[in-house]
Structure formats: structure tokens, C-alpha cells
C-alpha positions in Angstrom: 116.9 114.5 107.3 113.6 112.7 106.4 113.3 111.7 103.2 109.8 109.7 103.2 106.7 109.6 105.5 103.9 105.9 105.0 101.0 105.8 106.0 99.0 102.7 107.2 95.5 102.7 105.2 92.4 101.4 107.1 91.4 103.9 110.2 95.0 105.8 108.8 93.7 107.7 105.9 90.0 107.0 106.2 87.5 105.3 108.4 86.9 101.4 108.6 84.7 101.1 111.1 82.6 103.7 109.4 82.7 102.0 105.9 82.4 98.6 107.2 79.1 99.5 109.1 77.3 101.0 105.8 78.6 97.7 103.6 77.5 94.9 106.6 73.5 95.9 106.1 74.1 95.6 102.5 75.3 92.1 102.6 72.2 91.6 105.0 69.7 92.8 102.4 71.5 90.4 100.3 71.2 87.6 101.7 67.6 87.7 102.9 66.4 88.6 99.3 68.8 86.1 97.2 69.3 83.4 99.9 66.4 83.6 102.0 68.7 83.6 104.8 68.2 86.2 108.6 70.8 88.9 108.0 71.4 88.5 111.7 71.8 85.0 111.7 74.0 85.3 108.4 76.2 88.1 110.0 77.2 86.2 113.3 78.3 83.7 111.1 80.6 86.0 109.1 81.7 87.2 112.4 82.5 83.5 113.7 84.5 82.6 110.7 86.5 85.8 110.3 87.5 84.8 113.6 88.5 81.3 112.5 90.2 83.0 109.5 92.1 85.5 111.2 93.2 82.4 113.8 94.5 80.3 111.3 96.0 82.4 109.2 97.2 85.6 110.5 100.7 85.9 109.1 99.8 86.3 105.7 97.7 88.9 103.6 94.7 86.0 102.3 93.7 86.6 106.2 91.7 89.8 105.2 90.0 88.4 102.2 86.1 89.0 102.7 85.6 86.6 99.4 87.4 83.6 101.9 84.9 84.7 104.8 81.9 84.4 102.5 83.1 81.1 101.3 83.2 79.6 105.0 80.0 80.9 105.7 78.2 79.8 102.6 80.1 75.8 102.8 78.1 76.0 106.3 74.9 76.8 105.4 74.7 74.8 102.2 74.6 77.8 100.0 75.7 77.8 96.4 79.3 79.0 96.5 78.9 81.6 93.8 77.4 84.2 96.1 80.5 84.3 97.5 82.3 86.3 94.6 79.1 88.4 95.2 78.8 89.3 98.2 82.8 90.2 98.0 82.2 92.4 95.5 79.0 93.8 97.3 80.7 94.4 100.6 83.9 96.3 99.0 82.1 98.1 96.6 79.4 99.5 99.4 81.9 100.4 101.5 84.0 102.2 98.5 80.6 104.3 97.9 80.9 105.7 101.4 84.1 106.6 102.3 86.3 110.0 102.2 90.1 110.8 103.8 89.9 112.4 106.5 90.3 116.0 106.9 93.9 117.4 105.9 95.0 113.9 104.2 95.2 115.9 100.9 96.3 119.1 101.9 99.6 117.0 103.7 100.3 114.9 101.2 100.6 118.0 99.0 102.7 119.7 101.3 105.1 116.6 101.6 105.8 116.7 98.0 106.8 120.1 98.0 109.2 119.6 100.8 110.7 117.2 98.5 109.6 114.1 101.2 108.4 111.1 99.4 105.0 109.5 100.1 103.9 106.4 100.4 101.4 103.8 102.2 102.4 100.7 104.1 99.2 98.6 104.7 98.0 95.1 105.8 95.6 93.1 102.9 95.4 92.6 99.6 96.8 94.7 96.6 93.7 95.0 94.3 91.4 96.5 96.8 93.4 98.7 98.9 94.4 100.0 95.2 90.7 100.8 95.0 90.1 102.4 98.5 93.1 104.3 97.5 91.6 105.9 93.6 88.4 106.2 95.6 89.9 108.4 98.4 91.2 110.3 95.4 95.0 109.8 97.0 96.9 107.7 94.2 98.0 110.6 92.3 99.5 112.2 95.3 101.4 108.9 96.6 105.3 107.6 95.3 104.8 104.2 95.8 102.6 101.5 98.1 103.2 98.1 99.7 100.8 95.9 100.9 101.5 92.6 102.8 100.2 90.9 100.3 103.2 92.5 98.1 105.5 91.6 101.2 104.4 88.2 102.1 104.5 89.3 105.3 101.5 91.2 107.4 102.8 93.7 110.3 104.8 93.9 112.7 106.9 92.1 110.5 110.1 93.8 109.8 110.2 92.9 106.2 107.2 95.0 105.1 108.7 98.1 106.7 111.3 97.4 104.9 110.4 97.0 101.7 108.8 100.6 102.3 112.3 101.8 102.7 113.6 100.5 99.9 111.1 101.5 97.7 111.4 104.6 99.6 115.0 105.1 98.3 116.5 105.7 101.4 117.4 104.2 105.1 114.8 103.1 108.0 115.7 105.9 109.9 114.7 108.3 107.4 111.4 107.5 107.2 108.2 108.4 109.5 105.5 105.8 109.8 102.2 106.7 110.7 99.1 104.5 112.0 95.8 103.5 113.9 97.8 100.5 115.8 100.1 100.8 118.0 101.1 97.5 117.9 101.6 96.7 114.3 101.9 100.5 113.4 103.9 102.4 115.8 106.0 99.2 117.7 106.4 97.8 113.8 107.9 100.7 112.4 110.0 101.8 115.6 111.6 97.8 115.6 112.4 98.2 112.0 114.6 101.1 112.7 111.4 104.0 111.9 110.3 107.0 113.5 106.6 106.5 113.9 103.3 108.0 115.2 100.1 106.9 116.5 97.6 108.0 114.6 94.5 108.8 117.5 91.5 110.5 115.7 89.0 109.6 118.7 92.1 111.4 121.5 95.3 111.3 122.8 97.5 107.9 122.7 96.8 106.6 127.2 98.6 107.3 129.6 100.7 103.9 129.9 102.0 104.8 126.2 104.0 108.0 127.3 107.0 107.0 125.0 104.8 106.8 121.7 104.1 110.5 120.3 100.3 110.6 118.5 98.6 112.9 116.9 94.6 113.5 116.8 94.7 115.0 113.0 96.9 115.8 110.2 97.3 119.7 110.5 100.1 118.5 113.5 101.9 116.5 111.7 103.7 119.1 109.7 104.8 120.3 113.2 105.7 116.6 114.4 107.8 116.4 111.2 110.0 119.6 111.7 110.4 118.1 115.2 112.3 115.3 113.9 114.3 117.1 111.2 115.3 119.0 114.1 116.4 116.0 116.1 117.7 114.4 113.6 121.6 113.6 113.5 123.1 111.5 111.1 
């Protein structure tokens, strides 16, 4: 029987890539006005030391902080330091103005509570703002619990933060579904840990090479996908 489905967060439940590209030009406008700075310059900085970040410190949760990337970048061009603090803010709170869950996120989440299946989120990054994406998206009151790695001290594909989702979960590894964008740190994570999992493939189908991993394009399957399972299922 399945007794909880997680969900990753970023490109899971909303879009990044489409939050990240309204918040970038905001942090550009910034930094030309208060800094004096070329946003493009400014920018390929960012990227070069979220690059370095990621590098040198991709094991634990501080490896997302956008408040470390602005630090870096403003120690390199001389900048005072405070702008960093800023320009965190600025970049999360632009991107919190944008986003929305993607179609059917509600309407499952709903329907997994009245099936008695308990729902939760399992998501690379800091606790404080993936809270915040999470009230935004207007999903908090519909979820039983969330870990973050930050929570777990350990980022994914780490076994440990799959495991804490079962255990706060109330129930075994193999009980619970896992959904998400990556297959890697997602679907491979959860499946190591002892999960069912699914790709999560808004833009199409999972390739052809990945004929083992089960995906689905939006969240009016997965319904389907989880009577599959409780089908299959044997204890």
C-alpha cells in the first residue's frame, strides 16, 4: 500500500528556470543603478562563482545560497559587502512575485489527502526560502511535512534525506513515491533508498536510453501512475 508521495520543489512543483529568468534582470537593474556596475559584466561573474560555489561545496545545502554567490562577486569587484544581503533578498523576492504551481499541483495534492496518502516535499537548499516558494505557491496548507537538505545535512542523492522523508513520513521506503525534475538526484535517489519514484518531464517523455524510469509530463497522470503501484504492490 502507499502511504506517502514527496515531491522535489524547484522545476517539481513550479518553474525555476522561468522564475530565475524574471529575478536575473532585476539584480541587473540593480547593480547598474546602485553600483554603477554592466549587468552583463556583473551577471557572468555570478555565473563564474556559482560555479566555484557549487565546486567546492556541493555536498551540503550552503551550496545554493544566492547571498554566498553575491558575496564572491562583490569581494571581487571591490564592492561594499552589504549589497549582498540585497541583492539576496532582491533575487528571491523577484522570483517569488512570478511564480505559480503548475497545473493540477493543487487539485493532486487534494486528492492525495482524501485517499488518506500523506504529502510531503523532499528538496535540495535552504529551509527559509523554500518555506517561502512554498506559501507563495499557496501549497503549505496542503503538505504533511517538508525536508530540505539543509534539514538533512545532506543534499541528494544522498540516502539520508530520503530517508528522513520516510520517517517523517510514518512509514517504510517502499511505501512512499518520490517525484522529480532529475533523474539523477530525484528518480536514481529515491529508487537507491528503497522508493518508488517518477521523473517528473514537463517539456516530454523521459529518452529513450531511460526505458526503466516511468515519467510523467503532468500531474492529471499521476493519479493513474499511483493506482498502478497500489496494484503492484505486495507486502
Amino acid at each position: 500500500m502507499l502511504k506517502a508521495v514527496i515531491f522535489d520543489i524547484d522545476d517539481t512543483l513550479y518553474s525555476y528556470r522561468a522564475g530565475n529568468a524574471s529575478a536575473l534582470p532585476r539584480v541587473g537593474e540593480y547593480v547598474r543603478r546602485e553600483l554603477g556596475e554592466d549587468p552583463e559584466r556583473f551577471l557572468a561573474l555570478y555565473q563564474r562563482c556559482m560555479e566555484e560555489q557549487l565546486r567546492g561545496h556541493s555536498t551540503v545545502a550552503g551550496c545554493h545560497s544566492r547571498a554566498i554567490r553575491f558575496q564572491m562577486v562583490l569581494e571581487r569587484l571591490g564592492a561594499p559587502l552589504y549589497h549582498a544581503a540585497v541583492l539576496n533578498d532582491l533575487y528571491w523576492n523577484s522570483l517569488l512575485d512570478v511564480i505559480e504551481p503548475f497545473p493540477g499541483v493543487k487539485e493532486v495534492l487534494r486528492a492525495l489527502g482524501e485517499r488518506g496518502i500523506r504529502r510531503g516535499v523532499g528538496s535540495d537548499m535552504t529551509t527559509d526560502w523554500q518555506l517561502k516558494k512554498l506559501h507563495r505557491l499557496g501549497l503549505l496548507e496542503e503538505l504533511d511535512f517538508v525536508v530540505t537538505s539543509e534539514e538533512a545535512g545532506v543534499e541528494k542523492p544522498d540516502e539520508g534525506l530520503f530517508q528522513l522523508c520516510a520517517q517523517k513520513a510514518g512509514c517504510e521506503p517502499e511505501e512512499c513515491l518520490f517525484i522529480g525534475d532529475n533523474l539523477r538526484k530525484d528518480v536514481r535517489g529515491a529508487r537507491n533508498a528503497g522508493m518508488h519514484a517518477l521523473w517528473f518531464r514537463p517539456d516530454g517523455p523521459g529518452a529513450a536510453e531511460e526505458k526503466d524510469v516511468k515519467s510523467i509530463q503532468g500531474y492529471l497522470e499521476l493519479i493513474d501512475h499511483i493506482k498502478q503501484i497500489e496494484k503492484e504492490y505486495v507486502p
